[in-house]
N, CA, C, O and CB atoms as a CASP TS submission, in Angstrom:
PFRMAT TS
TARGET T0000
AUTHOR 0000-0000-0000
METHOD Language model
MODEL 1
PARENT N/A
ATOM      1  N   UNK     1       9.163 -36.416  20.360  1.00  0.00           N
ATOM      2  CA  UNK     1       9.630 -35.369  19.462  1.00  0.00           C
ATOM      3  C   UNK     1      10.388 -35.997  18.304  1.00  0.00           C
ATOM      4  O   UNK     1      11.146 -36.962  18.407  1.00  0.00           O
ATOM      5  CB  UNK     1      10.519 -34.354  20.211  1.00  0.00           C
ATOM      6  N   UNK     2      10.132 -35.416  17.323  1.00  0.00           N
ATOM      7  CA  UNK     2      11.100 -35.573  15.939  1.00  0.00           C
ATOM      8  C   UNK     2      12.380 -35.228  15.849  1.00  0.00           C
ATOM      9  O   UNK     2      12.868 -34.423  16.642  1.00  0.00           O
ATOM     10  CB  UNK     2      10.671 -34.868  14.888  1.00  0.00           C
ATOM     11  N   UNK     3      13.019 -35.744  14.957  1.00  0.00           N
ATOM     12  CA  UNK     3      14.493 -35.188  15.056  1.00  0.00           C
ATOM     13  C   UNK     3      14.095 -33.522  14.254  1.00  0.00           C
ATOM     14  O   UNK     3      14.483 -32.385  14.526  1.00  0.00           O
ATOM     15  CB  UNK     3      15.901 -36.438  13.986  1.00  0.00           C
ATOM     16  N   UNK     4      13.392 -33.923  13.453  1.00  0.00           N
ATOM     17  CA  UNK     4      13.223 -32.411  12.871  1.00  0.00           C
ATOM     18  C   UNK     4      13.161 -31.437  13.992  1.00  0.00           C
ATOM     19  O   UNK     4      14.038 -30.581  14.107  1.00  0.00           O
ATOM     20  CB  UNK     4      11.844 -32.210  11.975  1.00  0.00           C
ATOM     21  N   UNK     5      12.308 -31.513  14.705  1.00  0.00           N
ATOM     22  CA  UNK     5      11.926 -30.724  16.116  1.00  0.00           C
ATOM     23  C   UNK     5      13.014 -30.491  16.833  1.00  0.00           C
ATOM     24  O   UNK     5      13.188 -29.307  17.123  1.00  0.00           O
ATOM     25  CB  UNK     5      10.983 -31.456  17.081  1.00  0.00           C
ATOM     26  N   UNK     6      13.820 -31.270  17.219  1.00  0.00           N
ATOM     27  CA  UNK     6      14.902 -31.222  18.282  1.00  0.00           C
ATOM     28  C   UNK     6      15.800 -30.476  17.103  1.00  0.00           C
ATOM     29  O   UNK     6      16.080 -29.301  17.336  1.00  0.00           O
ATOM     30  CB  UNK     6      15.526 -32.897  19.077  1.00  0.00           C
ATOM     31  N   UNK     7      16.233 -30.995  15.973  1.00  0.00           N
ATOM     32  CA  UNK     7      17.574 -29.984  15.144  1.00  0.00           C
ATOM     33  C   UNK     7      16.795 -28.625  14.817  1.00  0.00           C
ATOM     34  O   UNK     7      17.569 -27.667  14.777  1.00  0.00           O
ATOM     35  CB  UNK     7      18.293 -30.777  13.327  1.00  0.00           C
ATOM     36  N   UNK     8      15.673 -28.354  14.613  1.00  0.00           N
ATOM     37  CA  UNK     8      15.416 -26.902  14.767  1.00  0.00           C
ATOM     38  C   UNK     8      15.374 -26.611  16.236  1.00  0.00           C
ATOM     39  O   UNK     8      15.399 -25.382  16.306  1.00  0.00           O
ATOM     40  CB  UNK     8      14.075 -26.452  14.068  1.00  0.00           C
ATOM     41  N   UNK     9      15.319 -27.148  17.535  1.00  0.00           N
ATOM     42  CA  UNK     9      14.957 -26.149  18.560  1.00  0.00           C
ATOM     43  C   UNK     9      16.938 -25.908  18.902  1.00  0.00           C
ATOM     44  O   UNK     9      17.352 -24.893  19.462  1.00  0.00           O
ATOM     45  CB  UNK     9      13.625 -26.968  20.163  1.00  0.00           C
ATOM     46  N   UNK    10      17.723 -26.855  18.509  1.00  0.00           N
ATOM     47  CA  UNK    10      19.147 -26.825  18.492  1.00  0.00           C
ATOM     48  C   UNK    10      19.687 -25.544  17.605  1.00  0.00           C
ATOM     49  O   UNK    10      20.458 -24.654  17.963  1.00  0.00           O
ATOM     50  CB  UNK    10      19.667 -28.231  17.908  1.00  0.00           C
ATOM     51  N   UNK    11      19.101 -25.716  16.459  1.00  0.00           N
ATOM     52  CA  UNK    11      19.368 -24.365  15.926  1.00  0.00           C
ATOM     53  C   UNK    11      19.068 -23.112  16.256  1.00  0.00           C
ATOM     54  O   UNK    11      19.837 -22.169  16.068  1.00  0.00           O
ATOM     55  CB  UNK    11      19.033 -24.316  15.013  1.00  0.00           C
ATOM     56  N   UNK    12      17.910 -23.019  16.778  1.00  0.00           N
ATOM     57  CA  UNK    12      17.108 -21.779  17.628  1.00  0.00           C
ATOM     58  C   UNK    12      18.371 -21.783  19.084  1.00  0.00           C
ATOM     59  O   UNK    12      18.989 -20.761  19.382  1.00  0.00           O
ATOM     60  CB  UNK    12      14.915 -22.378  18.235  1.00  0.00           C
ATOM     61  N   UNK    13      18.497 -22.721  19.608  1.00  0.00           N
ATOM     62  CA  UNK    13      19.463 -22.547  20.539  1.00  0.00           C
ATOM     63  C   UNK    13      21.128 -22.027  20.494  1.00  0.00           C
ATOM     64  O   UNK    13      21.967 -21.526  21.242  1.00  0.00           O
ATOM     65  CB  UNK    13      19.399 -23.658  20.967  1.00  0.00           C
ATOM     66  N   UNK    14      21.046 -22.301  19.693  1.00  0.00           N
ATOM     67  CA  UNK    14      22.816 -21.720  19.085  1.00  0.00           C
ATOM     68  C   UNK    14      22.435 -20.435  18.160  1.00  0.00           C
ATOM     69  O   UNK    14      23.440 -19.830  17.787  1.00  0.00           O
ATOM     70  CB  UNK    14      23.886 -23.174  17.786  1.00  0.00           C
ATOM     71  N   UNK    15      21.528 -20.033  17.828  1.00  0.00           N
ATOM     72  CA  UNK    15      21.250 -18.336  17.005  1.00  0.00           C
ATOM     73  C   UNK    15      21.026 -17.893  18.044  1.00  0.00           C
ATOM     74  O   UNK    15      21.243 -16.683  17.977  1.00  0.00           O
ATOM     75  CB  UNK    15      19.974 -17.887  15.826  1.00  0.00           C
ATOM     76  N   UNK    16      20.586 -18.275  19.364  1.00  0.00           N
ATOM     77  CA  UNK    16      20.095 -17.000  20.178  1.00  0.00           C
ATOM     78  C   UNK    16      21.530 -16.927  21.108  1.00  0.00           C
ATOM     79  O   UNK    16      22.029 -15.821  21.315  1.00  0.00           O
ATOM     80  CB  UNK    16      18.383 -17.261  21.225  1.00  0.00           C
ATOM     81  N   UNK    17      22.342 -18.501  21.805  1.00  0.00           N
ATOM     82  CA  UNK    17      23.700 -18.455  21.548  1.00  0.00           C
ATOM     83  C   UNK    17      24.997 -17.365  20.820  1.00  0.00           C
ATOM     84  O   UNK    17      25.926 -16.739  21.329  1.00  0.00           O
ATOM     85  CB  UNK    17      23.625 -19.401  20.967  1.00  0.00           C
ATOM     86  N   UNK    18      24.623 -17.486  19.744  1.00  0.00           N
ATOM     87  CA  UNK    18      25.415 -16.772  18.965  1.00  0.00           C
ATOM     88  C   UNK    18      25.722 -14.617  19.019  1.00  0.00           C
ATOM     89  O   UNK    18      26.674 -13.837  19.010  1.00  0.00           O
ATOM     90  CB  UNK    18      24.698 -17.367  17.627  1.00  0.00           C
ATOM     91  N   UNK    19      23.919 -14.556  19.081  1.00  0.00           N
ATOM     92  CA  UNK    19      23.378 -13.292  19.029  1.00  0.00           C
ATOM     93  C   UNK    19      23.381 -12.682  20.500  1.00  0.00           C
ATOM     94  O   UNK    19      23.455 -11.461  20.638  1.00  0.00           O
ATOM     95  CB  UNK    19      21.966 -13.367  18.399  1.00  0.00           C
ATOM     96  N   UNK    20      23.319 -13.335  21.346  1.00  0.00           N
ATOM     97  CA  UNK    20      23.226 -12.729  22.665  1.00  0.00           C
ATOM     98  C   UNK    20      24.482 -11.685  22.426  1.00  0.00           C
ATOM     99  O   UNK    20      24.181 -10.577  21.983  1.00  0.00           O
ATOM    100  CB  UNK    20      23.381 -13.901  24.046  1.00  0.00           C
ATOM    101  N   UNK    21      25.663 -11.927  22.650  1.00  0.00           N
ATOM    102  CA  UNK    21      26.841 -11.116  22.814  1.00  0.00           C
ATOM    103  C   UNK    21      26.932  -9.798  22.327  1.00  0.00           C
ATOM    104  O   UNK    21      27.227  -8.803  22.990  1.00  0.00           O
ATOM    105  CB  UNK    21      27.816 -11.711  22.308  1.00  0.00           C
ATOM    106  N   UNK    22      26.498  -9.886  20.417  1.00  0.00           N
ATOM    107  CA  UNK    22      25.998  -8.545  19.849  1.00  0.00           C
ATOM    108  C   UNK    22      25.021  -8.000  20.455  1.00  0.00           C
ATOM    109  O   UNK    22      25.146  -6.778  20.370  1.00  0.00           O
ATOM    110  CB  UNK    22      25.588  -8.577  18.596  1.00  0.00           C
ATOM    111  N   UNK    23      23.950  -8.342  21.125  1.00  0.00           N
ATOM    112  CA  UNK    23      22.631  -7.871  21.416  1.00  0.00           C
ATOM    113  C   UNK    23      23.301  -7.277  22.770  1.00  0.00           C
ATOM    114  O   UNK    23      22.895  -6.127  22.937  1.00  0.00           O
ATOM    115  CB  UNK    23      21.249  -9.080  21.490  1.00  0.00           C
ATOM    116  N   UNK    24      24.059  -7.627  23.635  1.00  0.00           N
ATOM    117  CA  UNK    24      24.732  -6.690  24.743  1.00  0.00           C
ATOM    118  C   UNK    24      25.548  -5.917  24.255  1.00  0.00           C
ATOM    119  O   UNK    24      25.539  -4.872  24.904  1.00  0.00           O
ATOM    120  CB  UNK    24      25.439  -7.293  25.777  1.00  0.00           C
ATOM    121  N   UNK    25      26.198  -5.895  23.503  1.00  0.00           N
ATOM    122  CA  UNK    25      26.986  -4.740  22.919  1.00  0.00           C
ATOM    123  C   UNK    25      26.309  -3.694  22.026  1.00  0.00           C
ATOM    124  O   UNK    25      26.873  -2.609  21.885  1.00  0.00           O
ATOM    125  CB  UNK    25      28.044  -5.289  22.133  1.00  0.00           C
ATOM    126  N   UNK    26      24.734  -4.019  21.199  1.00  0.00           N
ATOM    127  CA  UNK    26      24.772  -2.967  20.891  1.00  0.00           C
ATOM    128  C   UNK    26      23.518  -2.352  22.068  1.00  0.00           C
ATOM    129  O   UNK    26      22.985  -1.434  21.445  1.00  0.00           O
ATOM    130  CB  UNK    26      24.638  -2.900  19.297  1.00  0.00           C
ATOM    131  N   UNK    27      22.950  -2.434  23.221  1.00  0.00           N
ATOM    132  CA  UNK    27      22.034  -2.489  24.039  1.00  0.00           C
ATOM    133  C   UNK    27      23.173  -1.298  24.621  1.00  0.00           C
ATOM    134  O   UNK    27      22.854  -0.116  24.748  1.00  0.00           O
ATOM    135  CB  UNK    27      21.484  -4.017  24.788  1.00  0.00           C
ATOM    136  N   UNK    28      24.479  -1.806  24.930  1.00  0.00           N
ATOM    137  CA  UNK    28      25.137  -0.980  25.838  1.00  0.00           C
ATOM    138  C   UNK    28      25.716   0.243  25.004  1.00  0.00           C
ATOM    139  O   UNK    28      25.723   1.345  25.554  1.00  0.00           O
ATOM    140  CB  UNK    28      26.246  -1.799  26.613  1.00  0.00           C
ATOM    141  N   UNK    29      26.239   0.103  23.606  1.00  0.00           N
ATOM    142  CA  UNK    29      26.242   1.558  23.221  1.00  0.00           C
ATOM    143  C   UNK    29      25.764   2.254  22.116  1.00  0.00           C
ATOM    144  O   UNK    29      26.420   2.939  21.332  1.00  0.00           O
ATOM    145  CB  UNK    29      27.283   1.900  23.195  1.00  0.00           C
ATOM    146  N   UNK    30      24.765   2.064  22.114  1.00  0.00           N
ATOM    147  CA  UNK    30      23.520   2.624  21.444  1.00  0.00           C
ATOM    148  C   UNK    30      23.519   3.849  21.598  1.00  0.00           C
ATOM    149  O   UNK    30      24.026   4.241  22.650  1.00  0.00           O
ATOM    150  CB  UNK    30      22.285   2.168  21.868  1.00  0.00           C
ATOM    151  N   UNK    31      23.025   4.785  20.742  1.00  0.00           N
ATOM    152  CA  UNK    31      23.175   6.181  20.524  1.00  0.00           C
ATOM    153  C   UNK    31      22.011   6.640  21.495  1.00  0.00           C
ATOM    154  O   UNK    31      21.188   5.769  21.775  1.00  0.00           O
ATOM    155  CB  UNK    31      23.042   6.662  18.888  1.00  0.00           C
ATOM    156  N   UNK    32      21.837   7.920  22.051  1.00  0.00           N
ATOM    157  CA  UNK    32      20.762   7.949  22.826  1.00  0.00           C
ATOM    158  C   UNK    32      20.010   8.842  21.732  1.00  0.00           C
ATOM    159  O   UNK    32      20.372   9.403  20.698  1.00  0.00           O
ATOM    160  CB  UNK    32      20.980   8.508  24.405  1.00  0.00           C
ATOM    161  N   UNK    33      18.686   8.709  22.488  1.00  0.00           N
ATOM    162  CA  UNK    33      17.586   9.131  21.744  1.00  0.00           C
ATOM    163  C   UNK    33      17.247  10.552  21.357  1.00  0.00           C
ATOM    164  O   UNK    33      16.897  11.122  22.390  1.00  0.00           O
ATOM    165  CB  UNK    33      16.623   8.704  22.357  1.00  0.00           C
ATOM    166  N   UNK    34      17.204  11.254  20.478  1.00  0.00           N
ATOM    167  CA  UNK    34      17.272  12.798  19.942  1.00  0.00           C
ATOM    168  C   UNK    34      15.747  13.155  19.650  1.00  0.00           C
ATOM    169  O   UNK    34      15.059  12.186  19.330  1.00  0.00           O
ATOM    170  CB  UNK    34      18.286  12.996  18.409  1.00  0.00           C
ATOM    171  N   UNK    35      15.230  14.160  19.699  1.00  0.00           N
ATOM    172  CA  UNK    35      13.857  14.934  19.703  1.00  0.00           C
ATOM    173  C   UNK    35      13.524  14.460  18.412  1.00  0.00           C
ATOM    174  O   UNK    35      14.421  14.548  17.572  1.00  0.00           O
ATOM    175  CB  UNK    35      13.839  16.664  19.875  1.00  0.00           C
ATOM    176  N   UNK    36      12.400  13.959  18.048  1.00  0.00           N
ATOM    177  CA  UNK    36      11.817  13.470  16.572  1.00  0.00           C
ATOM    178  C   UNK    36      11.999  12.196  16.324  1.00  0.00           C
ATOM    179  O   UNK    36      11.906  11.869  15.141  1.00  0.00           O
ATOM    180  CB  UNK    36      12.413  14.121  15.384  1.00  0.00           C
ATOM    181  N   UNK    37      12.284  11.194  17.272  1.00  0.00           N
ATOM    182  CA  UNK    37      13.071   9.630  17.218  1.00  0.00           C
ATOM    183  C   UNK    37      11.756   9.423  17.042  1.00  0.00           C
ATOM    184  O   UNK    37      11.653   9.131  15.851  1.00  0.00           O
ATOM    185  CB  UNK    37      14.076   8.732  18.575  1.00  0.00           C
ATOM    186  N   UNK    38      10.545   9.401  17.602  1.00  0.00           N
ATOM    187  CA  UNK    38       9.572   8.755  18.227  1.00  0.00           C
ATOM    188  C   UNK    38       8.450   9.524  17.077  1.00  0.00           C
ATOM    189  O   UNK    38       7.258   9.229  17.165  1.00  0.00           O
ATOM    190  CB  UNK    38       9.473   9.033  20.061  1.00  0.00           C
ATOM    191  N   UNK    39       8.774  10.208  16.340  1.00  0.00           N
ATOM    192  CA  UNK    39       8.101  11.041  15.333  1.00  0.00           C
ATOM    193  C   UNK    39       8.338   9.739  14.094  1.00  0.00           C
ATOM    194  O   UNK    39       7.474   9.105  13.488  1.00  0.00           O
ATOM    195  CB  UNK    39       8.956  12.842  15.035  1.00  0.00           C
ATOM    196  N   UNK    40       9.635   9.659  14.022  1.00  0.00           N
ATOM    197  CA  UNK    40       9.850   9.073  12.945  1.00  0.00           C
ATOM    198  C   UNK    40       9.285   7.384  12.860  1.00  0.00           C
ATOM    199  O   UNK    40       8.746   6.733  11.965  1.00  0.00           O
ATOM    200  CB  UNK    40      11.309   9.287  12.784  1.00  0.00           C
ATOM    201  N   UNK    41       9.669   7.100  14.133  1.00  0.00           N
ATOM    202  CA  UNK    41       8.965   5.640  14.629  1.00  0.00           C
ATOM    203  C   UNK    41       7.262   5.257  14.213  1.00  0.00           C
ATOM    204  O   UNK    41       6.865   4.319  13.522  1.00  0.00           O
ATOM    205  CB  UNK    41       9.022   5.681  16.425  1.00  0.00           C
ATOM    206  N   UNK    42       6.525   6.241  14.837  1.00  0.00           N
ATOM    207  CA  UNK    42       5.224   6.300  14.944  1.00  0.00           C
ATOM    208  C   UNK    42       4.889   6.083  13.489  1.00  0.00           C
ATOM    209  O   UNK    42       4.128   5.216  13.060  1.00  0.00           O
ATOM    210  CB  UNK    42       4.702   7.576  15.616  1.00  0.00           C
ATOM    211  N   UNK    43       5.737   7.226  12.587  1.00  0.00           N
ATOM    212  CA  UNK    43       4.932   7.861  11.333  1.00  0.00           C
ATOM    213  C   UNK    43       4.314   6.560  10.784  1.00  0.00           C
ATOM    214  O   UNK    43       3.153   6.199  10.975  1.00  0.00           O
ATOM    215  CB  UNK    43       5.964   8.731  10.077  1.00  0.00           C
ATOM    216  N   UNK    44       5.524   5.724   9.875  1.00  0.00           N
ATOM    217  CA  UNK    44       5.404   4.695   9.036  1.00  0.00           C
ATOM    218  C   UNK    44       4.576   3.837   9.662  1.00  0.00           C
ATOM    219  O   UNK    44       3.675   3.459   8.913  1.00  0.00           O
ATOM    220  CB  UNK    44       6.578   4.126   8.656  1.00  0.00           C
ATOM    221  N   UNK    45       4.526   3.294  10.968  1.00  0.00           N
ATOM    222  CA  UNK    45       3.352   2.223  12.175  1.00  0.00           C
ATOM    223  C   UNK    45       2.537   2.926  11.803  1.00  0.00           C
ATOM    224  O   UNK    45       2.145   2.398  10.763  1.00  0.00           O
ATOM    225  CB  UNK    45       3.388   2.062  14.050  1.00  0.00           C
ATOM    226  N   UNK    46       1.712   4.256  12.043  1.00  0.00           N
ATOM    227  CA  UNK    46       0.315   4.575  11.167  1.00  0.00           C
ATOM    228  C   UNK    46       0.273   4.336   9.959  1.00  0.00           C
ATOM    229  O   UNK    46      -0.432   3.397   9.591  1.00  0.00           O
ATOM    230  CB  UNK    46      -0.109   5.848  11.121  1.00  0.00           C
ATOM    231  N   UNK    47       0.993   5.091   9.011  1.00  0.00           N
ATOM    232  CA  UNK    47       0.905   4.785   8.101  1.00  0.00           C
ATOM    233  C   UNK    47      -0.005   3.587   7.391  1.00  0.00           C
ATOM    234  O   UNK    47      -1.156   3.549   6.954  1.00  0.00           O
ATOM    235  CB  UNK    47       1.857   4.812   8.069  1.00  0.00           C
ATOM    236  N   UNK    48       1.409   2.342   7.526  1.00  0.00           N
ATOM    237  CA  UNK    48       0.617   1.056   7.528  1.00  0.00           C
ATOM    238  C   UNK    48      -0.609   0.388   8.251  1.00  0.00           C
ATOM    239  O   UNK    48      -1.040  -0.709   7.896  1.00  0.00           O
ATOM    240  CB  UNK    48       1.371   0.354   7.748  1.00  0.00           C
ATOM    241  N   UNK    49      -1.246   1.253   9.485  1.00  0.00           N
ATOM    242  CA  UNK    49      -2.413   0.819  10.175  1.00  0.00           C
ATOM    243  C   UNK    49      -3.426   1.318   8.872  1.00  0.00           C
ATOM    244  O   UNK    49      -4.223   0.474   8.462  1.00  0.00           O
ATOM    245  CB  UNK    49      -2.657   1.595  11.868  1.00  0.00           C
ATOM    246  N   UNK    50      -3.413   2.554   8.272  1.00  0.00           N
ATOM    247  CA  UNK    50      -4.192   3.453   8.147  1.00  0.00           C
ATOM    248  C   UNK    50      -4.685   2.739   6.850  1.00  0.00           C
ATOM    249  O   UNK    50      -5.856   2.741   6.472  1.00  0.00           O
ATOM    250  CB  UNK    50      -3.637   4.903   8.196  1.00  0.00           C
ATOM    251  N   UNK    51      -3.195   1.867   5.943  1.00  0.00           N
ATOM    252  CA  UNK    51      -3.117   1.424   4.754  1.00  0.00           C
ATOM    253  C   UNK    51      -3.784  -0.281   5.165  1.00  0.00           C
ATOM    254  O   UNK    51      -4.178  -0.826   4.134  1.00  0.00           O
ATOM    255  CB  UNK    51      -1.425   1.652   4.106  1.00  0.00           C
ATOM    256  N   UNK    52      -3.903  -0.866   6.003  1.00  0.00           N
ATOM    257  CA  UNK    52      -4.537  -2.024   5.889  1.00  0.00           C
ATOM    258  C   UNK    52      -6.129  -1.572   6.118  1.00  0.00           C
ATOM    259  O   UNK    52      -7.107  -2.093   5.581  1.00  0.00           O
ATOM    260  CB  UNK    52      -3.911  -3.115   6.942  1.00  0.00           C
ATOM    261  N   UNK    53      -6.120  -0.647   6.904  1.00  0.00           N
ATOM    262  CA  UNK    53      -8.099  -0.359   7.184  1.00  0.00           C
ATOM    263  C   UNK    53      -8.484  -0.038   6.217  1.00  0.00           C
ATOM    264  O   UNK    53      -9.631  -0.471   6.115  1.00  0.00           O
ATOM    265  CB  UNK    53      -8.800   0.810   8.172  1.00  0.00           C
ATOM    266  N   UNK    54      -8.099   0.706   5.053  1.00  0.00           N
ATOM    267  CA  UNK    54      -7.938   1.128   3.551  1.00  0.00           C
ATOM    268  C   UNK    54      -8.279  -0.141   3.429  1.00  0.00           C
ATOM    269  O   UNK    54      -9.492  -0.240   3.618  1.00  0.00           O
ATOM    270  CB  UNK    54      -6.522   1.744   2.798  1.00  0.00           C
ATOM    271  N   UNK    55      -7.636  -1.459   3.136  1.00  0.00           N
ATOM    272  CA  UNK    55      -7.770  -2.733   2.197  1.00  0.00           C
ATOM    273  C   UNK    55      -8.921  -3.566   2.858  1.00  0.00           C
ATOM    274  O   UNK    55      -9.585  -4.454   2.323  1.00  0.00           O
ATOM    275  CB  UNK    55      -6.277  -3.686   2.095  1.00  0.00           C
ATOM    276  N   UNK    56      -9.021  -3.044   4.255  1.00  0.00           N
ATOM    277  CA  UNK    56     -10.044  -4.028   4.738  1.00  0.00           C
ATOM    278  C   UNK    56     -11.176  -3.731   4.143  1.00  0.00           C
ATOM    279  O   UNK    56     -12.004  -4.457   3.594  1.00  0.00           O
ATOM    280  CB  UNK    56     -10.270  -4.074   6.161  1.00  0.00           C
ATOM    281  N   UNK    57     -11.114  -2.069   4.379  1.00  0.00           N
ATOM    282  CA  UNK    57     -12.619  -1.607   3.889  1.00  0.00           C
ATOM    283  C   UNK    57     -12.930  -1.415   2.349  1.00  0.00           C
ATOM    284  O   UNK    57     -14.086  -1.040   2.153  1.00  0.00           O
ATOM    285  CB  UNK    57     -12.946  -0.186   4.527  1.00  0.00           C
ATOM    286  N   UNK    58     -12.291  -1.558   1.405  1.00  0.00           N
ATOM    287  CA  UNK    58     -11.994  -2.381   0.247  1.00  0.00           C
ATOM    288  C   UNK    58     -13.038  -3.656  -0.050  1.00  0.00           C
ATOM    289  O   UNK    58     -13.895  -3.750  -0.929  1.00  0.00           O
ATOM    290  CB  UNK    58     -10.544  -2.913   0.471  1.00  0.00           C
ATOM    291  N   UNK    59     -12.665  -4.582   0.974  1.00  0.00           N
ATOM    292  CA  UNK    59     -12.936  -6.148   0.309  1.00  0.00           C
ATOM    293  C   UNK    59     -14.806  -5.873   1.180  1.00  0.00           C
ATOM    294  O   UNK    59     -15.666  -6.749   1.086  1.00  0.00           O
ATOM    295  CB  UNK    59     -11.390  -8.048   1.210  1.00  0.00           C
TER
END
């Protein structure tokens, strides 16, 4: 391995280090989920499916 390799997998190791703690705190109080969450989620994910089959069928 390279040093390049090892100081990025060191860095990857200390961001996920770092982030764990927030990632349990906001996991634990996170707002719960309200009627239309999953409306709003979906919409824009089609959306953009609908908008790349658009460009595929384009070229």
């Amino acid at each position: 391995m390279s040093g390049m390799e090892i100081g990025t997998a060191l860095l990857l190791v200390a961001f996920l280090a770092l982030l764990w703690p927030n990632a349990k705190y906001w996991l634990k109080n996170s707002p719960e989920p309200r009627d239309g969450d999953w409306t709003a989620v979906a919409l824009p994910i089609v959306g953009v499916i609908l908008f790349v089959m658009l460009l595929m069928n384009m070229v």
